[in-house]
C-alpha positions in Angstrom: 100.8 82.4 125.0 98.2 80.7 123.2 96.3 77.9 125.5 94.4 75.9 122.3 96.5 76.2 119.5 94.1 74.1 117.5 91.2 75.9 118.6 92.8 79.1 118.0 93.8 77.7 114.2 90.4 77.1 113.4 89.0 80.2 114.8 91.7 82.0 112.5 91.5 80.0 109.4 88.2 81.3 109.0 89.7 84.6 107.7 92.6 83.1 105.3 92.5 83.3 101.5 91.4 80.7 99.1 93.6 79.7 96.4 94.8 83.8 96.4 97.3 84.5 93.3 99.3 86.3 96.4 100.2 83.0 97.8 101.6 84.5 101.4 97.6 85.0 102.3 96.8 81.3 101.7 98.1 79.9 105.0 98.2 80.4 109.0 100.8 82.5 110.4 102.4 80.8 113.8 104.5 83.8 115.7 106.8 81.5 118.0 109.3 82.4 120.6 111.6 79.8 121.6 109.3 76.8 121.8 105.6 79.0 122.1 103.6 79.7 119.7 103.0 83.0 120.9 100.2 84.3 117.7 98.5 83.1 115.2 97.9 85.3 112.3 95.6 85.1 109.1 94.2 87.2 106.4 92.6 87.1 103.1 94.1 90.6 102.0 90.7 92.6 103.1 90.6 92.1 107.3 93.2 90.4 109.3 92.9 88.0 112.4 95.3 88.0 115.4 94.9 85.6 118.1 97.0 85.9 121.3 98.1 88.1 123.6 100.0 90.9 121.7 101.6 90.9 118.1 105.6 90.9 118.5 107.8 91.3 116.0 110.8 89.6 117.6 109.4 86.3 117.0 110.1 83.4 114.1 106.9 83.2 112.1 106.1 79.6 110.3 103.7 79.7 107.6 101.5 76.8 107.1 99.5 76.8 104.2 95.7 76.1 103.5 96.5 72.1 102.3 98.5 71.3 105.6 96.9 72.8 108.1 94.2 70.0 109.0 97.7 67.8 109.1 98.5 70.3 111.6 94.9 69.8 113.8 95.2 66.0 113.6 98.4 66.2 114.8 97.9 68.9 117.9 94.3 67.0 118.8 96.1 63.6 118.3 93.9 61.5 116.0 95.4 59.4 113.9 95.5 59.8 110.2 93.3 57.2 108.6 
């Protein structure tokens, strides 16, 4: 379980691909089980980065890409958009 998620987003958003032809790279990965995010995952195709405890692969996995994830911060921080 991941205490910040928007901390741990912008640690991991560091590492995803910029405007990448392989359009799966270009986004955060959210690894969630029942209502936990339980991993966030990025890459940019040459080093991967996995934040949280262990990666399962029995979870649903959201991906939100590169243009909606400060959406996502201003949301999880709660500041209004404006």
């Amino acid at each position: 379980m991941i205490d910040r998620l928007s901390q741990a987003i912008k640690a991991a958003k560091v590492f995803t691909a910029k405007n990448d032809v392989r359009y799966y790279l270009n986004g955060v990965a959210l690894h969630i089980q029942g209502k936990t995010v339980v991993n966030v995952v990025t890459s940019d195709g040459h080093c991967c980065c996995v934040i949280g405890p262990e990666l399962r692969h029995d979870s649903e996995v959201v991906v939100v890409g590169n243009e909606d994830v400060p959406i996502l911060l201003r949301a999880l921080e709660g500041v209004p958009e404006g």
